[in-house]
DRENDRENKE-49174 format. One record per residue: residue in three letters; y, x, z of N, C-alpha, C in turn. Coordinates in steps of 0.001 Angstrom, whole numbers. Layout:
N
+-------+---------+---------+---------+---------+---------+---------+---------+---------+---------+
| lumza |     n_y |     n_x |     n_z |    ca_y |    ca_x |    ca_z |     c_y |     c_x |     c_z |
+-------+---------+---------+---------+---------+---------+---------+---------+---------+---------+
|   ALA |       Y |       X |       Z |       Y |       X |       Z |       Y |       X |       Z |
...
+-------+---------+---------+---------+---------+---------+---------+---------+---------+---------+
***
This chain:
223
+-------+---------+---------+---------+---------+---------+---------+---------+---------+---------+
| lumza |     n_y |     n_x |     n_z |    ca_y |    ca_x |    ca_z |     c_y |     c_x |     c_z |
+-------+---------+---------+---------+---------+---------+---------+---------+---------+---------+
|   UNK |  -13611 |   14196 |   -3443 |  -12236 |   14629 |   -3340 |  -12101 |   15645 |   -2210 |
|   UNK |  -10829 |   16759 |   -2363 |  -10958 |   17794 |   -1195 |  -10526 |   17092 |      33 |
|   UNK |  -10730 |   17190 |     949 |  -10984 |   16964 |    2515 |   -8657 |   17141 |    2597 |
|   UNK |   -8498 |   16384 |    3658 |   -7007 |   16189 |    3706 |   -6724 |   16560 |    5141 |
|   UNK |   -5430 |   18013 |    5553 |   -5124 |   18405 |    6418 |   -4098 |   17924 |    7151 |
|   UNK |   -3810 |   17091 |    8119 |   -3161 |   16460 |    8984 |   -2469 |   16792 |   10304 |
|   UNK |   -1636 |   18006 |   10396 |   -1413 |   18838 |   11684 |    -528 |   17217 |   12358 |
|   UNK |   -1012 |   17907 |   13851 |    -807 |   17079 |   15078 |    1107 |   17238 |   15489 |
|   UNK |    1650 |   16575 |   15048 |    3193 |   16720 |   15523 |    3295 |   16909 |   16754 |
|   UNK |    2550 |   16256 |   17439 |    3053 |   16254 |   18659 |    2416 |   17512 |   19773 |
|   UNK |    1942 |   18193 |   18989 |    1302 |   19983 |   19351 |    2556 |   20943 |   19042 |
|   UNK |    3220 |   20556 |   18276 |    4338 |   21352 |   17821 |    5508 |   21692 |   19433 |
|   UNK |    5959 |   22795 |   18571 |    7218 |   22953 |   19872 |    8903 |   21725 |   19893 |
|   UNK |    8925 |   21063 |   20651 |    9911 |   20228 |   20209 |   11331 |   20423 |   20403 |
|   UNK |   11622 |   21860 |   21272 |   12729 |   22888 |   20997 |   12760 |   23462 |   19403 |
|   UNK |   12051 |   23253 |   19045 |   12102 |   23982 |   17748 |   11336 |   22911 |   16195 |
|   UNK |   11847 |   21454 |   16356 |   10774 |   20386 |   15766 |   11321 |   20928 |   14375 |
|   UNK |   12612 |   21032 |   13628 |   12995 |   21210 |   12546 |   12401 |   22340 |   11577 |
|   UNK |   12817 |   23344 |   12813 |   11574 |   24519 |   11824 |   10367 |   24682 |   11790 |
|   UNK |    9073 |   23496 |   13185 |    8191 |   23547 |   12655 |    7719 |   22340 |   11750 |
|   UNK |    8559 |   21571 |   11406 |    8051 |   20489 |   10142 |    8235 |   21648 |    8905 |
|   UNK |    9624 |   22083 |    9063 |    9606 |   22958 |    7574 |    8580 |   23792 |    7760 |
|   UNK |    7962 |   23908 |    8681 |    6917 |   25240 |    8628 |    5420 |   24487 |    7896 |
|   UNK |    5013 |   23343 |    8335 |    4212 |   22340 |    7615 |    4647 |   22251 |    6265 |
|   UNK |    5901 |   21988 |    5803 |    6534 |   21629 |    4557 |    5666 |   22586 |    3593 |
|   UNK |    5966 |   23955 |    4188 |    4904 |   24556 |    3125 |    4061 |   25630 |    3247 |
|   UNK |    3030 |   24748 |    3843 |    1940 |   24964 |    4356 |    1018 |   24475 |    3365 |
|   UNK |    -203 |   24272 |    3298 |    -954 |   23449 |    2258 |   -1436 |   21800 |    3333 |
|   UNK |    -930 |   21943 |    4194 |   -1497 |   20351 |    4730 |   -1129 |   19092 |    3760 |
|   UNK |   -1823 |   18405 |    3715 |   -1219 |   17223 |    3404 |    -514 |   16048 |    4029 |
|   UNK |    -580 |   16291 |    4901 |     189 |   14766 |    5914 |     654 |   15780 |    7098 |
|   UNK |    1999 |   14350 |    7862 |    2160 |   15100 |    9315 |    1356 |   13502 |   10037 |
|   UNK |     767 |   13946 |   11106 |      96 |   13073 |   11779 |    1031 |   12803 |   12877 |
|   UNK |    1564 |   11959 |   13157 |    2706 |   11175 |   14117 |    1928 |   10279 |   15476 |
|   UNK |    1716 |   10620 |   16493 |    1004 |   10186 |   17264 |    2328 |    9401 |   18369 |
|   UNK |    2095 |    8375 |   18589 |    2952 |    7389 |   19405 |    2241 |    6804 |   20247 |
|   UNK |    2695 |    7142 |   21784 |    2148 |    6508 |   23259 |    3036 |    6044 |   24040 |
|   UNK |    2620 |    4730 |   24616 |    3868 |    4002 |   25296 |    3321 |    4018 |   26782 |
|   UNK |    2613 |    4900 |   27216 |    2153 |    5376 |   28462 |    1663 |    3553 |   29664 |
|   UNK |     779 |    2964 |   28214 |     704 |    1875 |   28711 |   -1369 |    1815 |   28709 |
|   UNK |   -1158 |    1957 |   27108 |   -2203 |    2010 |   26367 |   -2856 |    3339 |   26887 |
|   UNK |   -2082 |    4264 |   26347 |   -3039 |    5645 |   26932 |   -1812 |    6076 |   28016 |
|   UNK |   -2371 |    6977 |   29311 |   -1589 |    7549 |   30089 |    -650 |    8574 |   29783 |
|   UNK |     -42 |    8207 |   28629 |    1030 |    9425 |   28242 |    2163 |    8698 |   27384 |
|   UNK |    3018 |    9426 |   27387 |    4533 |    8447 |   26769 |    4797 |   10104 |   25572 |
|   UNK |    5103 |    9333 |   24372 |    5328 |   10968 |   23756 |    7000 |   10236 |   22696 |
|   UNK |    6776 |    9466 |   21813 |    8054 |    9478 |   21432 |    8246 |    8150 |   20551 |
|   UNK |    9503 |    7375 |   19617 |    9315 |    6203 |   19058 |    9886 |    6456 |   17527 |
|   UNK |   10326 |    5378 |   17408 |   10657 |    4827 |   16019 |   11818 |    6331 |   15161 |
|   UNK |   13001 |    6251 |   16468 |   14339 |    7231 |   16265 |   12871 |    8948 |   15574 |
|   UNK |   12382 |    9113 |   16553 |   12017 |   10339 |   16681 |   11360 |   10699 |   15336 |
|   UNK |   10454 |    9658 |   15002 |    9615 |    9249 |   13585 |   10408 |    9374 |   12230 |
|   UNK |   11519 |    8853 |   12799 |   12457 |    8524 |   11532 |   13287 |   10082 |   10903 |
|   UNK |   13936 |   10763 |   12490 |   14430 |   11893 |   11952 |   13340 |   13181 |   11691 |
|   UNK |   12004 |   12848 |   11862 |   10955 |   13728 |   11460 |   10945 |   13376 |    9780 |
|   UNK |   10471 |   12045 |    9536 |   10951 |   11849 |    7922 |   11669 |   12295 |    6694 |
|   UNK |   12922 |   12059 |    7985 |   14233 |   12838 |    6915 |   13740 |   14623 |    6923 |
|   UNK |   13096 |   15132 |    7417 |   13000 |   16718 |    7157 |   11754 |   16879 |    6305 |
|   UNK |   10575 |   16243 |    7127 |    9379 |   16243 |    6285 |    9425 |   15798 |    4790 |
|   UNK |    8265 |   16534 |    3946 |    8398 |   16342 |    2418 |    6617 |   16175 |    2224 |
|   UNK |    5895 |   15934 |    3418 |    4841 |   15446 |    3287 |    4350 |   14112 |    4014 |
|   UNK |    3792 |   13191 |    3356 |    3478 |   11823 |    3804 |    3871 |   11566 |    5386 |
|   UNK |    3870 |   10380 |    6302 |    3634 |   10743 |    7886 |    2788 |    9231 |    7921 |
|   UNK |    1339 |   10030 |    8632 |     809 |    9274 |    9387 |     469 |    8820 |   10647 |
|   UNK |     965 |    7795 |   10302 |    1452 |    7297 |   12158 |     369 |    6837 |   12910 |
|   UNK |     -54 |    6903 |   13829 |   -1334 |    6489 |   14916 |    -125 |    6180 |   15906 |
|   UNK |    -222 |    4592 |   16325 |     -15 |    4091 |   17201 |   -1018 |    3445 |   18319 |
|   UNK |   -1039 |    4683 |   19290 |   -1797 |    4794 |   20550 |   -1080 |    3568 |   21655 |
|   UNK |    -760 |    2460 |   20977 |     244 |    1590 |   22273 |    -308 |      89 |   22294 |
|   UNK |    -190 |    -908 |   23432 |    -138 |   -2100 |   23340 |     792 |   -2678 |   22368 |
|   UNK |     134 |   -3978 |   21801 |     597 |   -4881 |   21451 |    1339 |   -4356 |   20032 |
|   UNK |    1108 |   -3480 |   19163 |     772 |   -2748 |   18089 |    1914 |   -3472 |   17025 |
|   UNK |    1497 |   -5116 |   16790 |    2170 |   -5873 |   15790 |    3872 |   -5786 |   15960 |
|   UNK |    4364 |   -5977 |   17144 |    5468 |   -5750 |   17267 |    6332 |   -4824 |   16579 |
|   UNK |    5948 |   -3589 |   16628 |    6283 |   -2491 |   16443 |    6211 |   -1903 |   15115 |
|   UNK |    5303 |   -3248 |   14488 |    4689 |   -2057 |   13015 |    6278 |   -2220 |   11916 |
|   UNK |    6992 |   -2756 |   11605 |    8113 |   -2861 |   10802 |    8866 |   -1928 |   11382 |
|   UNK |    9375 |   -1336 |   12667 |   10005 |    -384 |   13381 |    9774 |     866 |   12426 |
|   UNK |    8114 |    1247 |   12461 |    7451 |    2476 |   12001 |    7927 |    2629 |   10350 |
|   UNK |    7637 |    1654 |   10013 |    7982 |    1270 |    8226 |    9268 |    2012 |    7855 |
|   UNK |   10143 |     948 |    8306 |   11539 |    1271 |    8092 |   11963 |    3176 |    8438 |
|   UNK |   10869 |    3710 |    9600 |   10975 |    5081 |    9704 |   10809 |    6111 |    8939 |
|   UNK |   10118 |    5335 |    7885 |    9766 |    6013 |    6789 |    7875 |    6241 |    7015 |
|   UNK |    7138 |    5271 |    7853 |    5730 |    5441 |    7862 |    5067 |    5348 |    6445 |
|   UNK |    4198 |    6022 |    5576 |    3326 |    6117 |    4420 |    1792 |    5220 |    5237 |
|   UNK |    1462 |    5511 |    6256 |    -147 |    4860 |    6775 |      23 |    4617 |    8207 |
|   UNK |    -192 |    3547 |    8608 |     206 |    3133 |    9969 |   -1103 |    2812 |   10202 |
|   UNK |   -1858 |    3020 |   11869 |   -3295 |    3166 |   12004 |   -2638 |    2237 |   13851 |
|   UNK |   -3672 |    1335 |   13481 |   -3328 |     531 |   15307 |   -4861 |     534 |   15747 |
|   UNK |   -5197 |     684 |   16935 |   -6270 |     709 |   17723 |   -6854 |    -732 |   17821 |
|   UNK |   -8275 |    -396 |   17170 |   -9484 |   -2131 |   17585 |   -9308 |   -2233 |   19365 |
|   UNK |   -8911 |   -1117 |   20086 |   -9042 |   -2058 |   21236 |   -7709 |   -2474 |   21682 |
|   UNK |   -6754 |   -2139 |   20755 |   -5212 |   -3068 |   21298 |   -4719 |   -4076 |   20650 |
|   UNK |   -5891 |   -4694 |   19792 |   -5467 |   -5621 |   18373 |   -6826 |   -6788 |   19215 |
|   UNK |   -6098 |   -7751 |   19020 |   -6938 |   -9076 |   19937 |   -7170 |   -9621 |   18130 |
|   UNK |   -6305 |   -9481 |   17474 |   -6639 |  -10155 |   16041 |   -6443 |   -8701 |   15161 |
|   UNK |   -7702 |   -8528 |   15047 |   -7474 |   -7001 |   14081 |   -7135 |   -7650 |   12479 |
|   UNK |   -8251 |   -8328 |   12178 |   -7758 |   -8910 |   10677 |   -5779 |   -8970 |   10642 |
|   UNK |   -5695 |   -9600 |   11205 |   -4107 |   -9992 |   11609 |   -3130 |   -8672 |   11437 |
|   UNK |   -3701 |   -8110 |   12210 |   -3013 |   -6722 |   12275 |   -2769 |   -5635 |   11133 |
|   UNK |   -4528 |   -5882 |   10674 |   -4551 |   -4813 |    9521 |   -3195 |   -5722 |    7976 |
|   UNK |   -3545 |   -6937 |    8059 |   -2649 |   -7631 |    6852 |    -856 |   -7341 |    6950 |
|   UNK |    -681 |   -7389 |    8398 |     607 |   -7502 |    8689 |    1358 |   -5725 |    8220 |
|   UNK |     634 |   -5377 |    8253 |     704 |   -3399 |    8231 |    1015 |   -3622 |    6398 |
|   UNK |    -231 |   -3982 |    5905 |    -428 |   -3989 |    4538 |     781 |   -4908 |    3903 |
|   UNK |    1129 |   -6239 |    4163 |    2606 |   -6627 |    4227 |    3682 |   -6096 |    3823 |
|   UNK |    4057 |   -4827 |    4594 |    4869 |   -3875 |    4156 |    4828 |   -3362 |    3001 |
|   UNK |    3472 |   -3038 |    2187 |    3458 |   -1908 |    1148 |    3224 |    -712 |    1191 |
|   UNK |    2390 |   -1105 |    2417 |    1991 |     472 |    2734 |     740 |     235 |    3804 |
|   UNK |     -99 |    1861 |    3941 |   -1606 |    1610 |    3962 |   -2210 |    1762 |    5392 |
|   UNK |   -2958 |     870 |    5644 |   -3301 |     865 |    6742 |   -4868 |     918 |    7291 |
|   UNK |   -4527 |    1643 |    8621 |   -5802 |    2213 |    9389 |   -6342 |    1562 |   10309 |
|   UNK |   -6984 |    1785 |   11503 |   -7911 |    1801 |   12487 |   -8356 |    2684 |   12805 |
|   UNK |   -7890 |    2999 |   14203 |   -8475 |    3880 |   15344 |   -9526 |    3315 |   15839 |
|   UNK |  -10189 |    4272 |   16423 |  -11268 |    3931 |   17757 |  -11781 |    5173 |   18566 |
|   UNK |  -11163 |    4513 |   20014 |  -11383 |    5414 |   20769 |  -13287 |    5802 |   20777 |
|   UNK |  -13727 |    6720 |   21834 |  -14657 |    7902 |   21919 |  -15810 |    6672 |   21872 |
|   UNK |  -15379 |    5818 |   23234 |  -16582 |    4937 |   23761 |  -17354 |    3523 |   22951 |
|   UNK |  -16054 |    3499 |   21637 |  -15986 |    2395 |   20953 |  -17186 |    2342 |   19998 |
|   UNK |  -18071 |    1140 |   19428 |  -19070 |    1625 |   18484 |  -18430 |    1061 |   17285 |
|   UNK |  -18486 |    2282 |   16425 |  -17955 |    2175 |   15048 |  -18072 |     532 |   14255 |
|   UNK |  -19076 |    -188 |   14816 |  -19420 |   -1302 |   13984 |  -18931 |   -2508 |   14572 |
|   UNK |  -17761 |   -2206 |   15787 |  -16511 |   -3079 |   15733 |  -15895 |   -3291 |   14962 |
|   UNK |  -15819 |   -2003 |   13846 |  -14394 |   -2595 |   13113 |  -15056 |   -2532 |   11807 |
|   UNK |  -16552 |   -3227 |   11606 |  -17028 |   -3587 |    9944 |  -16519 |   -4754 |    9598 |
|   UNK |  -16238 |   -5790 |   10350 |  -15788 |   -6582 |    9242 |  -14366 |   -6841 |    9269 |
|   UNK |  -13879 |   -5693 |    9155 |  -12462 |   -5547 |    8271 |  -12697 |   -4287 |    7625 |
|   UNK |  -14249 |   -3815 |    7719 |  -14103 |   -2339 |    6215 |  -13214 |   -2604 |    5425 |
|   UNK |  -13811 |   -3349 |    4639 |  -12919 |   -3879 |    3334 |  -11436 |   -3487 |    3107 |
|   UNK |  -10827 |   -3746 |    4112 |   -9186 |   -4265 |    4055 |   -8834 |   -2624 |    4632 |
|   UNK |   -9456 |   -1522 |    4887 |   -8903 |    -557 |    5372 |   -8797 |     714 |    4469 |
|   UNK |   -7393 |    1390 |    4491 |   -7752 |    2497 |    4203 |   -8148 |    3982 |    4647 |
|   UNK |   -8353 |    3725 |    6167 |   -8322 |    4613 |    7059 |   -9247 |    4097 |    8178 |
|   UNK |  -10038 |    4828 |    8840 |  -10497 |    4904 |    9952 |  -10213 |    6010 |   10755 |
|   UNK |   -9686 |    5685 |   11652 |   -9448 |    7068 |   12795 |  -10384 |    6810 |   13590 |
|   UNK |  -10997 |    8216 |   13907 |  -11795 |    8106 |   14782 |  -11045 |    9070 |   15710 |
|   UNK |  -11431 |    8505 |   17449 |  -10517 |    9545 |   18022 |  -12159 |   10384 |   18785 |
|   UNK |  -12110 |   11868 |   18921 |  -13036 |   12843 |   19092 |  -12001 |   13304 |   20443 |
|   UNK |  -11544 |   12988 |   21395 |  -11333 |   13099 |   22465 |  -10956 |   11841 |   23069 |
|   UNK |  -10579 |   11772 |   24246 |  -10354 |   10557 |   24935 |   -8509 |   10567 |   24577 |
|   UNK |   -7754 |    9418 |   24229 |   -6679 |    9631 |   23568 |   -5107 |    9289 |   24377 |
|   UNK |   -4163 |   10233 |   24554 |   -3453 |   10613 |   25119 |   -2409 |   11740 |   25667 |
|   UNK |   -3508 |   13170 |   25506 |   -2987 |   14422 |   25744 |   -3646 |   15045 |   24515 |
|   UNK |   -3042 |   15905 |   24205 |   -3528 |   17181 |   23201 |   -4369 |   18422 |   23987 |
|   UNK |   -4653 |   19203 |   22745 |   -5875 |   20253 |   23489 |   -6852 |   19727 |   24178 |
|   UNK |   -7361 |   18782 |   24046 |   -8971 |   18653 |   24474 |   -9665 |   18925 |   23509 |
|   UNK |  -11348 |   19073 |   24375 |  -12631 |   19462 |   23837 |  -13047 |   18305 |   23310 |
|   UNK |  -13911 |   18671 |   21744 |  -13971 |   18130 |   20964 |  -15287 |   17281 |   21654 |
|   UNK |  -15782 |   16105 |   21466 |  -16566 |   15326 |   21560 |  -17595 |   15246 |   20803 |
|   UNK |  -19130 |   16074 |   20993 |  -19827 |   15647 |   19927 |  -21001 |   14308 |   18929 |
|   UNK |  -20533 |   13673 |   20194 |  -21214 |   12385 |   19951 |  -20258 |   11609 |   18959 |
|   UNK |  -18718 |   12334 |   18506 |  -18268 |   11562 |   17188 |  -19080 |   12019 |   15926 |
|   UNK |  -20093 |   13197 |   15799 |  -20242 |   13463 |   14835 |  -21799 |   12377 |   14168 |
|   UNK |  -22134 |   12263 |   15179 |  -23113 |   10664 |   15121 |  -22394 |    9238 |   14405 |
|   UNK |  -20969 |    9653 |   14700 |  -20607 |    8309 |   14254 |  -19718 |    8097 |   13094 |
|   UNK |  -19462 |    9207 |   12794 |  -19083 |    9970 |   11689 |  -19764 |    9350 |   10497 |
|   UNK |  -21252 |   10309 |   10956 |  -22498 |    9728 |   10121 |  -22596 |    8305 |    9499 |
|   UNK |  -23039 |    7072 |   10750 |  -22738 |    5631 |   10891 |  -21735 |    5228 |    9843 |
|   UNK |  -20353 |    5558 |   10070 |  -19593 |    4458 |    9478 |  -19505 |    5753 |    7601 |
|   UNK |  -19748 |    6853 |    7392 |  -19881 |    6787 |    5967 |  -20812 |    6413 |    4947 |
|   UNK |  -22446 |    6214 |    6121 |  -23328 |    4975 |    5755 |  -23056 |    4214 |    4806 |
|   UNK |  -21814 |    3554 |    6294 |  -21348 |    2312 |    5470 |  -20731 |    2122 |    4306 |
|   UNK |  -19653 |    2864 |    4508 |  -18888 |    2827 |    3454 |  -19300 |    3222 |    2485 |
|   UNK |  -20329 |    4407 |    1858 |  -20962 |    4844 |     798 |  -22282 |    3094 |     491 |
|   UNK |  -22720 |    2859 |    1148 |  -23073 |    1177 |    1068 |  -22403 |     280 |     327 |
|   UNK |  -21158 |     -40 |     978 |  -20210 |    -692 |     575 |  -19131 |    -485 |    -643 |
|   UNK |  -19367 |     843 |   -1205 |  -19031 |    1319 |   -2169 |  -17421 |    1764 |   -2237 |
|   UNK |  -16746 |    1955 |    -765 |  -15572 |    1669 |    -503 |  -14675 |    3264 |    -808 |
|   UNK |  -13672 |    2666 |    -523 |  -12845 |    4693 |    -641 |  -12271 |    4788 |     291 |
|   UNK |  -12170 |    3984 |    1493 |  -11912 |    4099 |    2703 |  -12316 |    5576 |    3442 |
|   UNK |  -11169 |    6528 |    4213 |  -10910 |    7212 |    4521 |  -11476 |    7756 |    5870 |
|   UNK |  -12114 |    8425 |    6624 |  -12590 |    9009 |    7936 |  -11496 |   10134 |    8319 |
|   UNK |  -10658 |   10273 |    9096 |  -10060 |   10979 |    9643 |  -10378 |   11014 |   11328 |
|   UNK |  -10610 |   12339 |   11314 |  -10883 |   12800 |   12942 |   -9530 |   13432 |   13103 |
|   UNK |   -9893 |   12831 |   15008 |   -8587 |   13179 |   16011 |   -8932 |   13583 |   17420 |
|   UNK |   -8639 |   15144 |   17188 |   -8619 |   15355 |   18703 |  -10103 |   16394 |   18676 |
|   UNK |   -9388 |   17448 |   19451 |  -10395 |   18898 |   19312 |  -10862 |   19539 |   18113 |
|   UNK |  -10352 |   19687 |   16975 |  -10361 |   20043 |   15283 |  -10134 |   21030 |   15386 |
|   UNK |  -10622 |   22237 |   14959 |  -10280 |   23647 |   14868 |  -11303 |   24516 |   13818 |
|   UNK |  -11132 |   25315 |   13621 |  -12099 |   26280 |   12864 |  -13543 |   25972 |   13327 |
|   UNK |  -13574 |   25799 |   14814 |  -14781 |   26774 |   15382 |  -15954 |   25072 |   14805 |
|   UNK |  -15378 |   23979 |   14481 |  -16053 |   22907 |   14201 |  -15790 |   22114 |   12808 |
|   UNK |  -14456 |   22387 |   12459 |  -14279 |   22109 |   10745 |  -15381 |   21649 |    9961 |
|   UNK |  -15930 |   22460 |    9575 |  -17185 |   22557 |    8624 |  -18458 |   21253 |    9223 |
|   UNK |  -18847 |   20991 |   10165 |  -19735 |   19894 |   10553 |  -18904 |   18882 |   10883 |
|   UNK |  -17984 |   18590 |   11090 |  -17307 |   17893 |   10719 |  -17427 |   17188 |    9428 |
|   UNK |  -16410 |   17797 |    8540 |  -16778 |   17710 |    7204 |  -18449 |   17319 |    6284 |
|   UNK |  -19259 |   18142 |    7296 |  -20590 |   17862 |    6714 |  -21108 |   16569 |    7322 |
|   UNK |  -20568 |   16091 |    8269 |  -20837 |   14892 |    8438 |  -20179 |   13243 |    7904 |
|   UNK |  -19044 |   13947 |    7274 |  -18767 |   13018 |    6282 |  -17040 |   12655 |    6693 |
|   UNK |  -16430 |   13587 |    7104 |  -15212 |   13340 |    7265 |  -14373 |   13494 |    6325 |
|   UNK |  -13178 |   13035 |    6197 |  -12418 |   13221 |    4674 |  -10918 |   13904 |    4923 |
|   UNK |  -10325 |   13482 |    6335 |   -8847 |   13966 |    6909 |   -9663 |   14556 |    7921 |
|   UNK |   -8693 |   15679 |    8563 |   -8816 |   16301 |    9612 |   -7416 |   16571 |   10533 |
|   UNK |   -7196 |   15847 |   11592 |   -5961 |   16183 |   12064 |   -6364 |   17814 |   13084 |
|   UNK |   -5446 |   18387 |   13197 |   -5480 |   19515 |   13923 |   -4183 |   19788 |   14435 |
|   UNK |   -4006 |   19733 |   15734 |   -2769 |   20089 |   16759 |   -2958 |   21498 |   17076 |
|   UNK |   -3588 |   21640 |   17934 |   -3107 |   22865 |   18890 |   -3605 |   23999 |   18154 |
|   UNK |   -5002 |   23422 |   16953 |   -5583 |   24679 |   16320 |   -4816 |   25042 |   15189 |
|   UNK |   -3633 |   24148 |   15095 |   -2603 |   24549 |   14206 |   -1137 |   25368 |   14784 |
|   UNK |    -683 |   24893 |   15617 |     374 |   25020 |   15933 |     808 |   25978 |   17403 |
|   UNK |    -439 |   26095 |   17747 |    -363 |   27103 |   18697 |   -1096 |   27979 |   18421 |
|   UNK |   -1208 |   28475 |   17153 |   -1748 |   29788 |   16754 |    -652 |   30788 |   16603 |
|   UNK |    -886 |   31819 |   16389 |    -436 |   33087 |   15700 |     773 |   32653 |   14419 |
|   UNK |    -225 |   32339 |   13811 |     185 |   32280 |   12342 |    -377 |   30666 |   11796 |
|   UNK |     168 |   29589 |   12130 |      20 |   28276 |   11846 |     -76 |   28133 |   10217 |
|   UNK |     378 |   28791 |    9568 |     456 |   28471 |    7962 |   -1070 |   28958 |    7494 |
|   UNK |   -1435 |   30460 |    8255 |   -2749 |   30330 |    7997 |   -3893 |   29854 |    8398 |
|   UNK |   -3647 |   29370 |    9823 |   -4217 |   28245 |    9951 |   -5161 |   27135 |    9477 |
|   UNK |   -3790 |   26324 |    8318 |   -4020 |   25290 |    7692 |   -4760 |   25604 |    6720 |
|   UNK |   -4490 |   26979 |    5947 |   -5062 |   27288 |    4840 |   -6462 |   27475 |    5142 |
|   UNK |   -6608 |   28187 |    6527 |   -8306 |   28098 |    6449 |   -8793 |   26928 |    6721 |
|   UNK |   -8385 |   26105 |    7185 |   -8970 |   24648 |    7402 |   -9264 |   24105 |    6249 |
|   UNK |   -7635 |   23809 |    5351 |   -8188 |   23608 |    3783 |   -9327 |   24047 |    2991 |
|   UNK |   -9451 |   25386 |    3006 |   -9946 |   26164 |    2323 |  -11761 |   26145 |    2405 |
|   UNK |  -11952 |   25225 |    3391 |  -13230 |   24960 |    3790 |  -13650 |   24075 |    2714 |
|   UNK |  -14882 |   24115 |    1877 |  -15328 |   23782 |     550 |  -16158 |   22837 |    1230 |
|   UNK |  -16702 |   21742 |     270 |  -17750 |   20996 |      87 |  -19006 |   21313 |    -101 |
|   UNK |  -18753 |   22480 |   -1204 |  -19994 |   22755 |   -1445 |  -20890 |   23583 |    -874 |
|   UNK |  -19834 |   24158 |     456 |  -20445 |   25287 |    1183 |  -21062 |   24962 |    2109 |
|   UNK |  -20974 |   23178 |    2344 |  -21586 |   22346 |    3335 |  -22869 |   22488 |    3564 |
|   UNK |  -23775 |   22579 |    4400 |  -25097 |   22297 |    4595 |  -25492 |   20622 |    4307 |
|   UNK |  -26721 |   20794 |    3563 |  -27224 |   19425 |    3019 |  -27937 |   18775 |    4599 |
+-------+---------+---------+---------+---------+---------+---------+---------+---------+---------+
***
């Protein structure tokens, strides 16, 4: 299946949030990626439920929410009701991940797993199964515009192992340092979403942007 474009909301200008969702609207991305920090979990506070919700009402493409915060369960019906499509909570803020991932799924809607840089992917195998998403985060998670991390592309590798093993359709989405200049190995390492902030939204021309990100083939991959 083609690879799925995920611009970073929270890269966007937020003097101007209305016209750049419509500017995503039609763009070729497929998702808006909704990043939420309660400056507990990671050292940064960015926005909640209200903010999520009136992004919804404008957006006309899915929103996937990454909740970067403690204590995750609380909060996940908040996100729902906002209009969340994939809600993604962090293995290291979930003391009962099984728990977590069911309570998400509960709703009727699909759920992920993050893991930060330092984390080894084979924390969160035994809930493969139950996921439709893995986030992997490719910077340390909190601020936007960082350098991409290349020791995710090792782990990249690892968990589509698995999942091509396991026979699963579970999802790899990278977060954090995504841009042209790395797209493509990315991808060749087995990624399926690509979120991109700043290499989206603080360009020139953000619509083309996305399109070249999209536009990056499978088959042009190196074996």
């Amino acid at each position: 299946m083609p690879h799925l474009i995920a611009p970073s909301v929270l890269a966007c200008d937020f003097g101007r949030i209305n016209e750049q969702i419509s500017l995503i609207n039609r763009s070729e991305a497929d998702w808006f990626h909704i990043d939420i920090m309660d400056g507990m979990f990671v050292p940064n506070i960015s926005f909640g439920p209200a903010i999520t919700k009136a992004i919804h009402k404008v957006a006309e493409k899915p929103l996937d929410v990454h909740l970067m915060i403690e204590q995750p369960d609380r909060y996940v019906k908040d996100y729902v009701d906002a209009g969340a499509h994939l809600i993604s909570v962090h293995v290291e803020a979930c003391p009962h991940l099984h728990r977590s991932v069911q309570h998400i799924k509960s709703f009727g809607i699909k759920a992920g797993v993050a893991i930060n840089p330092h984390t080894p992917v084979e924390m969160i195998f035994d809930v493969l199964e139950e996921l439709d998403l893995v986030c992997l985060m490719s910077v340390n998670p909190g601020f936007g515009g960082q350098k991409f991390i290349y020791n995710t592309l090792h782990k990249i590798k690892r968990l589509k192992e698995e999942i091509t093993i396991r026979n699963l359709n579970t999802l790899i989405e990278i977060d954090g340092g995504v841009g042209l200049q790395n797209a493509e190995k990315i991808l060749q390492a087995g990624a399926d979403v690509l979120v991109a902030g700043s290499s989206v939204y603080k360009t020139d021309d953000p619509l083309d942007a996305v399109k070249r990100l999209k536009s990056i083939e499978k088959n042009t991959l190196l074996s």
